[in-house]
matplotlib code that plots the C-alpha trace (Angstrom):
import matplotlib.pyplot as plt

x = [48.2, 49.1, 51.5, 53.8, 55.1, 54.4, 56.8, 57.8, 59.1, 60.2, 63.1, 65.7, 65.2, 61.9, 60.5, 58.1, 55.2, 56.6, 59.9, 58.9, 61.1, 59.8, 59.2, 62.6, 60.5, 59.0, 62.2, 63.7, 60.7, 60.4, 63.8, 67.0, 69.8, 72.7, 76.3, 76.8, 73.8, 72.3, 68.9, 68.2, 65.9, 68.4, 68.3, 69.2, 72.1, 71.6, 70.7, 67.6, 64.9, 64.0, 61.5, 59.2, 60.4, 56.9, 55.8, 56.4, 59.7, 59.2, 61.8, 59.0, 56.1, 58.5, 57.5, 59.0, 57.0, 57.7, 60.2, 60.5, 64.3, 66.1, 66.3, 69.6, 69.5, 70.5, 68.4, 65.6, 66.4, 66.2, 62.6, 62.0, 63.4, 62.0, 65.1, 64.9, 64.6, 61.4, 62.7, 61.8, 64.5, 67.9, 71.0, 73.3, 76.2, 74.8, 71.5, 68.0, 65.5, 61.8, 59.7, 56.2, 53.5, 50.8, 47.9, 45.4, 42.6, 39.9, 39.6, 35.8, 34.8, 31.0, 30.3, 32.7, 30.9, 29.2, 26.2, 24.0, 21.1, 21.3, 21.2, 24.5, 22.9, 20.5, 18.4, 19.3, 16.8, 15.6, 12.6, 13.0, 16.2, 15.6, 13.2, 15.7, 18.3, 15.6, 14.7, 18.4, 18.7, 15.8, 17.1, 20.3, 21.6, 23.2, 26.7, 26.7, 25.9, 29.0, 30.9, 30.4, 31.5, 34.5, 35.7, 34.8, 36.3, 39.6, 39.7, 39.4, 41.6, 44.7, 44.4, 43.2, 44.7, 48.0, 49.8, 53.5, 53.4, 50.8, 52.9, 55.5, 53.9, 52.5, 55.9, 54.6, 53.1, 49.9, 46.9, 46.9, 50.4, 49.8, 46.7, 48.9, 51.4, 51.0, 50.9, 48.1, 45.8, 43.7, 43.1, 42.0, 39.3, 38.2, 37.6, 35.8, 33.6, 32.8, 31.9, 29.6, 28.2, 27.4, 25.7, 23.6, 22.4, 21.2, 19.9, 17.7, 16.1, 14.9, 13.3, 12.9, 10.4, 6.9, 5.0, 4.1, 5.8, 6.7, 8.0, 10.4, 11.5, 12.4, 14.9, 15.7, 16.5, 17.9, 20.8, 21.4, 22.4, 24.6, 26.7, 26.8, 28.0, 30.3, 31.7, 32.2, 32.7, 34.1, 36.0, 35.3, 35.1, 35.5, 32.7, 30.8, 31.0, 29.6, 26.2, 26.0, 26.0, 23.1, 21.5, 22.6, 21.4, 19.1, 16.3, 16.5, 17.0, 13.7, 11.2, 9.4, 6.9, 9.5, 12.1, 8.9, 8.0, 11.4, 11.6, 7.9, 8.7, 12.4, 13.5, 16.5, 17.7, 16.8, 18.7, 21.6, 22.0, 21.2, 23.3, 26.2, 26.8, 25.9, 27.8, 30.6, 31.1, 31.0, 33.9, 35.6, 34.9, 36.0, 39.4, 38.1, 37.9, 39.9, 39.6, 41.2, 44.0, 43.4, 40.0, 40.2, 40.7, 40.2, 41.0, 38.7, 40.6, 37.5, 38.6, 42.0, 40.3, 38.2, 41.7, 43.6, 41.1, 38.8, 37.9, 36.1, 35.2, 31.3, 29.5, 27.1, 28.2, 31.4, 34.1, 35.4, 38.1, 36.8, 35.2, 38.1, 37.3, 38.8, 40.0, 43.8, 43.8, 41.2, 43.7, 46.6, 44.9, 44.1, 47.7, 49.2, 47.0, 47.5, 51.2, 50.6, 47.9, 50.6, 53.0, 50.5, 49.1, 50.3, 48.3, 45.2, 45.5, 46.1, 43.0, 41.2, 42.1, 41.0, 37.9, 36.9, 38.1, 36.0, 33.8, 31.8, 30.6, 27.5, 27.9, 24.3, 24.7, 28.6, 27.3, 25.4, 28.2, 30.6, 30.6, 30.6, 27.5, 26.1, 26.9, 25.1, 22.4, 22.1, 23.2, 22.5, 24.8, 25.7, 25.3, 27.8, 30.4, 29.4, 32.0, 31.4, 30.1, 27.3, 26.3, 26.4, 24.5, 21.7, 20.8, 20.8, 17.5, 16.2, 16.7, 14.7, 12.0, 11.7, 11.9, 9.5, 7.0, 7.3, 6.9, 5.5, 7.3, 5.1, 4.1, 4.3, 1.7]
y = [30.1, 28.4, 25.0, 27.0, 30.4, 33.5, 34.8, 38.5, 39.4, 42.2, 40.4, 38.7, 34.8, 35.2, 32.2, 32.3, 29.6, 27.7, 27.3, 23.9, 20.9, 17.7, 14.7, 13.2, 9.8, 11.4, 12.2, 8.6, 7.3, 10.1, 11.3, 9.0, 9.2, 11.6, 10.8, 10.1, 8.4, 10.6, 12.6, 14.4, 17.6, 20.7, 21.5, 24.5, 24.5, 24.5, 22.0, 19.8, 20.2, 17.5, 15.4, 13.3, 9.8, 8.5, 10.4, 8.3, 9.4, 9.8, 7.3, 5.0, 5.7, 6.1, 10.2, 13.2, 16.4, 18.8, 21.9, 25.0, 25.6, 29.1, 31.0, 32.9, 36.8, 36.5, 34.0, 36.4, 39.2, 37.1, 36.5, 39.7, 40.9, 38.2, 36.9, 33.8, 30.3, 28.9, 25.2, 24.2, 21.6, 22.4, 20.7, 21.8, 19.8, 16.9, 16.8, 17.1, 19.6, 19.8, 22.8, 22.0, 23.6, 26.3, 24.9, 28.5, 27.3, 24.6, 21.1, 21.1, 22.2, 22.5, 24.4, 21.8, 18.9, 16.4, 14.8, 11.6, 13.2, 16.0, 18.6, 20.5, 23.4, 23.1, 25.9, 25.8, 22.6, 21.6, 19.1, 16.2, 16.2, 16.3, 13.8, 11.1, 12.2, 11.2, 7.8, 6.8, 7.8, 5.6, 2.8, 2.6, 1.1, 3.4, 0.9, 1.1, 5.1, 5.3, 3.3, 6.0, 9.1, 8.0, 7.0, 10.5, 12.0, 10.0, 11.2, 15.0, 14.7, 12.9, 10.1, 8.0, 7.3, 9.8, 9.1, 9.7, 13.0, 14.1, 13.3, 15.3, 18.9, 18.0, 18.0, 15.3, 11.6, 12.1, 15.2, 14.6, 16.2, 18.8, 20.3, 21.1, 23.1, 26.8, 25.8, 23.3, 26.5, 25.5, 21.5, 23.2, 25.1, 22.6, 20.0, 23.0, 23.3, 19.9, 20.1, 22.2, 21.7, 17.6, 18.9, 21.3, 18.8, 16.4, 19.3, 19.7, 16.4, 16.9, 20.1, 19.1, 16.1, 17.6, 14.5, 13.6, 14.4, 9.8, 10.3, 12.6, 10.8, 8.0, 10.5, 11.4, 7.7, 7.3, 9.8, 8.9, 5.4, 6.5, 8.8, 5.8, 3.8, 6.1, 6.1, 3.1, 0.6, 2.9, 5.0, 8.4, 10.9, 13.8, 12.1, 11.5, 15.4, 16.7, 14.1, 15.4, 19.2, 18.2, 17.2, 19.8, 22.8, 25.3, 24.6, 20.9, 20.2, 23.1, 20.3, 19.5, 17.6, 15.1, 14.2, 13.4, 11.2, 9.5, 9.1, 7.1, 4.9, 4.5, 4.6, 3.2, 5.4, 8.3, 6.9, 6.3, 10.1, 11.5, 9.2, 8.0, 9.9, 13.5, 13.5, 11.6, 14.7, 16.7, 15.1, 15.3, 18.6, 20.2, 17.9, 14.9, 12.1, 11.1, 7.9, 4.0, 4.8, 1.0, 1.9, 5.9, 5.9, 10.0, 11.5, 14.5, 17.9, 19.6, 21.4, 22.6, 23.6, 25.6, 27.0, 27.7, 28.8, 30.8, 33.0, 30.4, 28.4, 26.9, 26.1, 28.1, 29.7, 29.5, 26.8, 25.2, 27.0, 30.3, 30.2, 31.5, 28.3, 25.6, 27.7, 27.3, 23.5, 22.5, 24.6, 22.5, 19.7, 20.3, 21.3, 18.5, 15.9, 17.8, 17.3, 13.3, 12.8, 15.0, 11.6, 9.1, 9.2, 6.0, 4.5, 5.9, 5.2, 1.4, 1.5, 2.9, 0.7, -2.3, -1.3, -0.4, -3.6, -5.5, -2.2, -1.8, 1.6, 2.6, 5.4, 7.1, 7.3, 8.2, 10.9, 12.2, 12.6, 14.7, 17.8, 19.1, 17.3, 18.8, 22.3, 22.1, 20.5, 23.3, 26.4, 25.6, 25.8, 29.4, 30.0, 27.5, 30.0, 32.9, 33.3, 31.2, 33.8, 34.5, 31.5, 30.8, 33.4, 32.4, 28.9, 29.7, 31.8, 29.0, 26.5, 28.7, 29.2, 25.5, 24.9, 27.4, 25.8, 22.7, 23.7, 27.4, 29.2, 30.0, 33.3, 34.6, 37.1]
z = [35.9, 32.8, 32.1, 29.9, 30.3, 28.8, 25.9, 26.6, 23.5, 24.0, 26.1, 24.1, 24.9, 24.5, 23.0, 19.7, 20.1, 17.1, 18.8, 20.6, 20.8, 19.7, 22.8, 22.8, 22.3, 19.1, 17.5, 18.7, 16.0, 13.1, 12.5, 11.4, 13.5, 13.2, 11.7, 15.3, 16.0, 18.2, 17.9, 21.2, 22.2, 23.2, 26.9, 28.8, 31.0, 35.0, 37.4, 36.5, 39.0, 41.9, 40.5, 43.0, 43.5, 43.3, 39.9, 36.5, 34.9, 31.2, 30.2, 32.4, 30.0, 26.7, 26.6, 27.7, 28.8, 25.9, 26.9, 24.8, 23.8, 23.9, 21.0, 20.7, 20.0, 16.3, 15.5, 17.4, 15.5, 11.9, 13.1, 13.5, 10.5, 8.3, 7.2, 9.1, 6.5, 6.2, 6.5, 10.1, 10.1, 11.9, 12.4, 15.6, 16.9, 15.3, 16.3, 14.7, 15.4, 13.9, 14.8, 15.0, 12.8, 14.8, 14.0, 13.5, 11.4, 13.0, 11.9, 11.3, 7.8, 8.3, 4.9, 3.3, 4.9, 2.9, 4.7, 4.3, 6.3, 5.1, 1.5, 0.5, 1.8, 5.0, 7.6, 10.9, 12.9, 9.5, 10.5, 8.4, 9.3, 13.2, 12.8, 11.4, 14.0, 16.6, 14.8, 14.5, 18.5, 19.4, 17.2, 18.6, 21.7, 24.5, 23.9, 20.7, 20.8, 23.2, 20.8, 18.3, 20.4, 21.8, 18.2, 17.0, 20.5, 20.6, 16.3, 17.5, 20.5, 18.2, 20.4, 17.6, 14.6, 14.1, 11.4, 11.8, 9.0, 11.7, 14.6, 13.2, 12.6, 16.0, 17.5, 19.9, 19.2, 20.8, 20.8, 24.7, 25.1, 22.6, 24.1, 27.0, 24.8, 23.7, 20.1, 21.0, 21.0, 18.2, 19.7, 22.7, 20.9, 18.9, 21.7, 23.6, 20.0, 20.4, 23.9, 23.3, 20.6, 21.5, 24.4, 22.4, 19.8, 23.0, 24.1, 20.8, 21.0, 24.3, 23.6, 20.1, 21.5, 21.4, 21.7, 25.6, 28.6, 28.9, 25.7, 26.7, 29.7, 27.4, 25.8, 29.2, 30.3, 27.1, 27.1, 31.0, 29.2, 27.0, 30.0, 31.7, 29.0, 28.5, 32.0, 32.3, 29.5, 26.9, 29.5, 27.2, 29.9, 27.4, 25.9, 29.2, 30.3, 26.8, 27.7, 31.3, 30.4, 28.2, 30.9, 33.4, 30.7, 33.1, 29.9, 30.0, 34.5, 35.0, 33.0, 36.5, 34.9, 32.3, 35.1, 37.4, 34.9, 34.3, 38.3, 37.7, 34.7, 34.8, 38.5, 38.0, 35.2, 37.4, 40.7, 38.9, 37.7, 40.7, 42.7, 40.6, 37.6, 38.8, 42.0, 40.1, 37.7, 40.2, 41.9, 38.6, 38.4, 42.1, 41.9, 44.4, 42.4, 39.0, 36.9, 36.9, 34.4, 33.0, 31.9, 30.6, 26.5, 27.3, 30.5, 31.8, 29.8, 30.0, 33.4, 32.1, 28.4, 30.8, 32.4, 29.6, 27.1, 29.7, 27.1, 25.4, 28.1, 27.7, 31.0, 33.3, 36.6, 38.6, 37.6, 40.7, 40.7, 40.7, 44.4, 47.5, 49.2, 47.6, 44.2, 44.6, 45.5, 42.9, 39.9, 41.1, 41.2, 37.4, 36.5, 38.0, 36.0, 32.9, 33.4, 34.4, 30.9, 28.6, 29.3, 29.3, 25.6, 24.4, 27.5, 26.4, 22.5, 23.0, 26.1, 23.4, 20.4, 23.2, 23.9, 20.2, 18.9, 16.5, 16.4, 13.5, 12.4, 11.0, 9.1, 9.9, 13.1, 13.6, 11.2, 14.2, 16.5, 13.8, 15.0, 11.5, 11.3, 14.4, 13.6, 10.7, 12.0, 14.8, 12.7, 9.2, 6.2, 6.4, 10.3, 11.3, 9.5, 12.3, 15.0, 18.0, 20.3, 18.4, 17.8, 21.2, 22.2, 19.4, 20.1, 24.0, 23.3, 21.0, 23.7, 26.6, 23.7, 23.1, 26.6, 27.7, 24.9, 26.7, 30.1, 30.6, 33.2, 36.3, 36.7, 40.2, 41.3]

ax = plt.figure().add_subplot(projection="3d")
ax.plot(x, y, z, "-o")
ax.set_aspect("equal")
plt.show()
């Protein structure tokens, strides 16, 4: 089940991906007004359908859920002839249109990445280099930390900083409504990227830590925090999700011994994980719980990433979704916020713009929450160009080795 239909092209109004109308609200800013003053997005005829009373309208919130428009069968047939113009700007009756641009290359540049920490060319878990990702960890608050990701999150996700040249190849004013869109493919993958590959870098300096088993647990404590800093004052639940899979990895939750310890020396760190911030993920997760617009800078997409993108999809076991219990109610669930956070953008750039105000960076450690930064860290110079998969499939066996170091596995007779 998907939030925008599936082209048949072999029918003729089938609809190409890059045939997507800008948010009405969009054009409104970006594009002058025609000799009659009018710049509108092209509707189909028939009867509009009944829209709940008690949902936002989009004039309400100043956006408009993007709608594909038809194509006509000549203009289908230039496509597929290649005679149609390359200019993506058309004029009909009047009116303005501006076909976005389909994004198909990522955004992270990890062999063009130019690093403090670290040489133009680097081997994959280079010490020196983990050991001055672990000294800028320790140094720095769990605020501040949080500070840090959800300005590199809300950058990623468009949510941050859009300049209006950006807006327009977008085709929408914010990264929130174009991950919903097909030609939002490629935002979709890189926020997975980042997803994952946050989570795998906490990972590492858990399993990374070979000093004693307290010393982990103050990692442990440490990275509990930040998730709840997170949560709650910087309202980054993308964010927040990345630093509880790193918690939740099968090769960081089976260290019996380090979460024993952190239950001794920092009780409260370890109630509130397993009482708050676990169960409240999983709440997130299964569709039961959602979060205070007024404090969310980026709403939980990790669920419909998951949906749309299964194929790509990072996470062990069975999505919520996927068990005959509950699977249809917790999808809809998931669909129906999607459409609510596709019109709520502006909402979440200005809550984020208030709660990073008078935020000053320091450039070492928002260094360690680039992704480009992290995928060389993790994969080296030349790994992080592999495809994902096997990458992916790589670092899982280096994290059961290091965990397995840390904690031999039992043997059972």
């Amino acid at each position: 089940m998907l939030l925008f239909p599936a082209s048949d092209s072999s029918s003729p109004g089938s609809i190409p991906a890059a045939s997507v109308a800008p948010s009405p609200s969009l054009s409104r800013r970006l594009y002058p007004a025609s000799p009659n003053g009018i710049v509108r997005q092209r509707c189909t005829e028939g009867p509009r359908p009944h829209r709940n009373r008690d949902s936002p309208s989009s004039d309400d919130l100043g956006s408009c859920y993007t709608e594909l428009y038809p194509q006509s069968y000549v203009e289908r047939l230039r496509v597929e002839d290649g005679s149609a113009g390359i200019d993506p700007l058309r004029v009909e009756d009047g009116n303005v249109y501006l076909s976005p641009v389909v994004e198909t290359v990522s955004s992270f540049k990890p062999s063009r990445y130019q690093s403090a920490l670290m040489l133009t060319e680097n081997k994959p878990l280079e010490v020196g280099v983990l050991r001055r990702v672990k000294e800028l960890l320790a140094e720095v608050d769990p605020r501040t930390a949080a500070k840090h990701i959800t300005k590199a999150d809300c950058m990623v996700a468009r949510i941050l900083e859009v300049t209006p040249e950006a807006q327009r190849m977008m085709g929408v004013s914010s990264g929130m409504e174009l991950l919903t869109l097909p030609h939002g493919q490629q935002l979709r993958l890189d926020l997975l990227e980042r997803f994952h590959t946050m989570a795998t870098m906490l990972a590492v300096d858990v399993l990374g830590c070979t000093g004693t088993t307290e010393e982990r647990a103050g990692l442990l404590h440490k990275i509990i925090q930040i998730a709840a800093e997170l949560k709650g004052t910087t309202g980054d639940m993308f964010g927040f999700a990345a630093v509880m899979r790193a918690l939740e990895l099968p090769q960081v939750s089976r260290l019996e011994h380090t979460w024993t310890a952190l239950r001794q020396r920092h009780t409260e760190g370890a109630i509130l994980y397993e009482k708050t911030l676990r169960p409240f993920m999983k709440s997130l997760n299964d569709g039961r719980e959602s979060c205070p617009l007024s404090n969310t800078a980026f709403p939980h997409v990790l669920p419909l990433l998951s949906l749309l993108e299964k194929s790509m999809a990072v996470g062990g076991g069975a999505e919520p979704w996927e068990t005959a219990e509950v699977g249809v109610d917790v999808v809809m669930f998931h669909l129906g916020a999607a459409r609510t956070i596709a019109q709520l953008g502006g909402i979440y750039r200005s809550n984020a713009e208030s709660k990073l105000q008078g935020f000053q960076e320091q450039p070492e450690v928002l260094e360690l929450f680039l992704t480009d930064f992290q995928m060389r860290l993790l994969w080296g110079s030349r790994g992080a160009e592999e495809s994902q998969a096997l990458r992916y499939a790589k670092f899982d066996q280096v994290l059961t080795a290091l965990s397995n170091r840390l904690e031999p596995p039992v043997r059972q007779r």
